[in-house]
N, C-alpha and C positions, 0 to 999 in steps of 0.2 A: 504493500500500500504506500502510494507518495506521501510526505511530509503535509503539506497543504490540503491533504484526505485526511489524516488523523488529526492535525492540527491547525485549532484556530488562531491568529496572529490578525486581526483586521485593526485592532485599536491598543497602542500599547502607551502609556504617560509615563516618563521617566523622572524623579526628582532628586532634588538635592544641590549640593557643589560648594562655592564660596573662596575654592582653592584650585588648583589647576590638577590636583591628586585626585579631587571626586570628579572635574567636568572632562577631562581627557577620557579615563575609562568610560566614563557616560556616551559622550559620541562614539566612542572605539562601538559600545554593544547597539546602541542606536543605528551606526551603519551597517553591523552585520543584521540584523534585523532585516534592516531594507533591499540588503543581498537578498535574503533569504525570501520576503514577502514586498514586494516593488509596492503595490497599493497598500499597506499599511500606515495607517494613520501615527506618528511617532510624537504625541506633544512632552515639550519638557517642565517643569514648573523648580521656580530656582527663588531667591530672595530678591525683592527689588534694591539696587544698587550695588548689587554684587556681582564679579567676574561673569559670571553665565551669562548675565544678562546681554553680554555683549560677546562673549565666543559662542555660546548655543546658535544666536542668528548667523553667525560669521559662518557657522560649521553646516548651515540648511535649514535649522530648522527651528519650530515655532516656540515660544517659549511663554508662561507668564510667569509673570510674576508675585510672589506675595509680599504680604506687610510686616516683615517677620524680621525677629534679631534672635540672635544669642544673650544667655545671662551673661549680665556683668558682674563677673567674681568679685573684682578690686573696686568697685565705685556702685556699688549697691543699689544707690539712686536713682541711677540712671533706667532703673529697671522697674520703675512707678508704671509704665505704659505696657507691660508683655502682655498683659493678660487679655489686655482690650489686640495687640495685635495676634493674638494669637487664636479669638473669637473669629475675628474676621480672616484671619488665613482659614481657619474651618471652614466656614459660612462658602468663599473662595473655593475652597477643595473640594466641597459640595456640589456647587454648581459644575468645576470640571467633570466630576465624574458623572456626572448626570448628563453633561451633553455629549465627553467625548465615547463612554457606556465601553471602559477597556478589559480588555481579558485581561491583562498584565499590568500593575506598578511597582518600576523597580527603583528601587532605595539605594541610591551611593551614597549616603551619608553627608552630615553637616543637617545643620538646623533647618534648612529650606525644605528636606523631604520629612520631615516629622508630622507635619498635619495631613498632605495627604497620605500619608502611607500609612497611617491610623484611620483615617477615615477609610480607607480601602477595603482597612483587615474587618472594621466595623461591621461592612457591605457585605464581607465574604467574596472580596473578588480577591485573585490570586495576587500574593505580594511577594518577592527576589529582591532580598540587600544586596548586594555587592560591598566588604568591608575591605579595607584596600592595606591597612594594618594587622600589623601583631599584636595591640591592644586595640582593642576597640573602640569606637568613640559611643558617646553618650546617646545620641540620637539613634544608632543600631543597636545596643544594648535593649536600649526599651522597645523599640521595633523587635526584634529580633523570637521576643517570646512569642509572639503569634502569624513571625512571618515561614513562607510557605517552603521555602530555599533559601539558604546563606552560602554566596558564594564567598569565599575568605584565600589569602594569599599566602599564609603563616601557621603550621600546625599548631597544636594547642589549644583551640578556640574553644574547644569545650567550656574554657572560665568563663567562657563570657554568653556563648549560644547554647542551645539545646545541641547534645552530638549526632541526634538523627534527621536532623534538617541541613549540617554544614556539607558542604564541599569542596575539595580543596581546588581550585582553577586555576590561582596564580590572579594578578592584575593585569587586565589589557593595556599591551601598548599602542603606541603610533605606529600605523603601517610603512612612513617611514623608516623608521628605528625597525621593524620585520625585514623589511629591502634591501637595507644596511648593507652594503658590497666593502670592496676592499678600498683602504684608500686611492683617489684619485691623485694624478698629479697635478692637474691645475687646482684641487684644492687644498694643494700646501704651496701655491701661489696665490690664492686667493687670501689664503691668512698670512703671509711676507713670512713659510717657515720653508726648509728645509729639509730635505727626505733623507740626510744621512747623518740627521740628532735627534735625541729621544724629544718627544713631546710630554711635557705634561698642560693635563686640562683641567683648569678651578671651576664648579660651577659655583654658586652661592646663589642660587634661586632668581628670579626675574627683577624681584626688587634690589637685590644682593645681601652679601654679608658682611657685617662690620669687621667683624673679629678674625673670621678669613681674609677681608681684603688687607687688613692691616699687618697678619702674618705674609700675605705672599709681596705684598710693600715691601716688608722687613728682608725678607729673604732672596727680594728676586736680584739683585747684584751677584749674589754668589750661586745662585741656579745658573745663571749666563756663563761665568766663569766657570760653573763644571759643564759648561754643553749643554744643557737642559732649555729649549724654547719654550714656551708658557703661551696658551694660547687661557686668555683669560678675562673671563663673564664677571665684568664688577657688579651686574645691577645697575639699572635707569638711576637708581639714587646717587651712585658712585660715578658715574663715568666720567664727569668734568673732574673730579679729584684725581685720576688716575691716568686721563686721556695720554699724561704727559710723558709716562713709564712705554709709553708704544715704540717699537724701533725693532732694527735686526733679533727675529726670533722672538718676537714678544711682540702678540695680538693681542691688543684690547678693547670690548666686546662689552654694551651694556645689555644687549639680551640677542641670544642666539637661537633663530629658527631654526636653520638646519641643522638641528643635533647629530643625526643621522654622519655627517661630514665628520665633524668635531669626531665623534668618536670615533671614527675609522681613523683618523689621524695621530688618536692619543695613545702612547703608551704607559701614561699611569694619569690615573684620575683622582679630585680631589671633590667631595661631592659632599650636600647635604642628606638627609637620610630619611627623605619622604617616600613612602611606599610604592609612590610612583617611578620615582628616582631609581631606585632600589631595582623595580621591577626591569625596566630598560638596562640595569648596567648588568644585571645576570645577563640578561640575555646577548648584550655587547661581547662580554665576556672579557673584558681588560681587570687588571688591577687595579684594588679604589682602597682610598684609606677616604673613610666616614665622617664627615664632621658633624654630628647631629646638632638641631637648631635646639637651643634650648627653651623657646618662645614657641611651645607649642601644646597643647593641653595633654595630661597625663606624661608629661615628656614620652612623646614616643615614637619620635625619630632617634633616641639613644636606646628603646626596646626595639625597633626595627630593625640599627645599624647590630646591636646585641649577638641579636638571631643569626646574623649574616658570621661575624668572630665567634660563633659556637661550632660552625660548620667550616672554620678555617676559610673564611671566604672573603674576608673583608678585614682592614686592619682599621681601627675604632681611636679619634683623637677627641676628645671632649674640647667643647669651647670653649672651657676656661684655660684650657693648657694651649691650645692649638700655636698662638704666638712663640711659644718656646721649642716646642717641640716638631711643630709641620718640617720646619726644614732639617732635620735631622731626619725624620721619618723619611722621606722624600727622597733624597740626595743617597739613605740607605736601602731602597726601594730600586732606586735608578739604577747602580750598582750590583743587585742581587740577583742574576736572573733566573736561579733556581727558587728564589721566593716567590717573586713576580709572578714566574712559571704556573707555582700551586695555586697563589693566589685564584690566577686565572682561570684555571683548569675549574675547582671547587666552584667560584662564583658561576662559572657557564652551566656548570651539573645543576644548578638549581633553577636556571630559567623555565618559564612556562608559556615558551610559545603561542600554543594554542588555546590560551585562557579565554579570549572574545568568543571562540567556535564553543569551548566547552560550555560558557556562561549560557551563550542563547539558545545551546542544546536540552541544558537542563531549564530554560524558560520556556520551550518548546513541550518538555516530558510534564511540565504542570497543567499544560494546556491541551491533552491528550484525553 
């Protein structure tokens, strides 16, 4: 029997995001979807003022919006108005499911998919997290009890889900970052580097990192003198601080599209340790030493990078230390290529390819 005979897929609303870790994988399953069912209707529902609101359109497709925040832990006050936005994000989630009448909503996490994907499980129409960590966040936790499939990235999850609902998939990536061939030579002319020195690559996130850009400041004189080019992502915040370090063997980059490049280019990488992050450098398969952000709820980009130094996969610098220690790390890293080696070997044994096809396989077996 065909796929489209046992399974209905006509209407599916996807929510959540706020960060580029829940809205990446969100289009990644939203496009296999529409491989898979071309007339399916795919709405996405995210927070007003937040990233989605502006890559969900960019990415095809329709999105609304709700009235919706997160608590504010540190400033208490601020938090006089949730209850009323969070009425009307209801009320809001009501009416979508009512007009758009989905078999499926699926949950990436972040506050934006909390109402409808309670209002969903309310309905009894079928509801799929997608958790993109090794600890959980809050909005999936509470979802999680009455949702129908948890797909999750990190064993263990038991703590946090029922274990006869999890699966483990992996986190989807960019089909770029899947394509990923070998380095080009015009793009290590396009970054002013060389094909016969090591590259290392800094990411620090799209905004950047403080405490990374000021370590690889400190160190990048004596990276040049050991040979080491630096292709290196300050962040939209840093770029004018930083513009000025650009020259022989040293790119610098306030936000880089084509990752896909970069990485085929690097031979050790210096990365923060968002699950998404994480998911693309297994699969890369280069050597990364971790710097987890420490501005992130439950710290758990230092449980994500954790998981990765348990399995000899990843070498782990905290950002309190990273200033003293990255260039040692690094410069011993560059050096070592029996380390390097393992490194690389372990973090590629754990990539998950196929997590998009798995995900909307098992969003297909609920709708059977």
């Amino acid at each position: 029997m065909r796929r489209k005979e046992m399974c209905r897929m006509d209407s599916v609303i996807i929510s959540g995001g706020g960060t580029g870790g829940h809205i990446f994988p969100a289009v990644a399953i939203a496009d296999e979807i529409k491989r898979r069912y071309p007339n399916c209707n795919i709405h996405f529902v995210g927070a007003l003022g937040r990233m989605e609101m502006e890559k969900v359109p960019a990415a095809g497709y329709a999105i609304t919006g709700l009235p919706i925040s997160g608590f504010q832990r540190k400033q208490l006050w601020k938090n006089w108005n949730l209850p009323f936005k969070i009425i009307r994000s209801l009320i809001i989630s009501n009416q979508l499911l009512k007009k758009h009448k989905p078999q499926l909503v699926v949950g990436v996490g972040g506050y934006a998919s909390a109402a409808i994907t309670k209002r969903a499980q309310a309905k009894g129409i079928k509801t799929l997290l997608q958790e993109q960590n090794g600890y959980a966040g809050m909005t999936n936790k509470i979802l999680g009890k009455n949702a129908d499939a948890i797909c999750v990235a990190y064993e263990n999850m038991s703590r946090f889900f029922p274990v006869d609902k999890i699966h483990i998939t992996g986190n989807p990536i960019r089909e770029s970052i899947l394509k990923m061939g070998a380095a080009k030579p015009e793009w290590y002319t396009k970054y002013g580097l060389s094909n016969d020195k090591p590259v290392l690559l800094v990411v620090g996130g799209s905004l950047g990192a403080r405490s990374i850009n000021k370590a690889v400041e400190s160190a990048l004189d004596i990276l040049i003198e050991n040979g080491v080019q630096v292709i290196w992502q300050t962040g939209k915040n840093y770029q004018h601080t930083y513009q000025k370090k650009a020259g022989d063997g040293v790119s610098i980059q306030n936000f880089i599209k084509e990752m896909h490049e970069v990485y085929s280019l690097a031979d050790l990488i210096v990365s923060r340790a968002g699950a998404l992050s994480i998911s693309e450098l297994c699969y890369v398969g280069k050597p990364t030493i971790f710097v987890p952000s420490p501005n992130v709820a439950e710290d758990h980009q230092t449980k994500n990078a954790l998981a990765m130094v348990d399995k000899k996969a990843a070498v782990l610098v905290s950002d309190s230390e990273v200033n003293n220690v990255l260039l040692e790390k690094v410069i011993g890293l560059i050096n070592d290529n029996v380390r390097t080696t393992e490194l690389a070997m372990h973090i590629k044994s754990l990539a998950k390819p196929n997590a998009v096809n798995d995900i909307v396989d098992i969003a297909e077996n609920l709708n059977q």
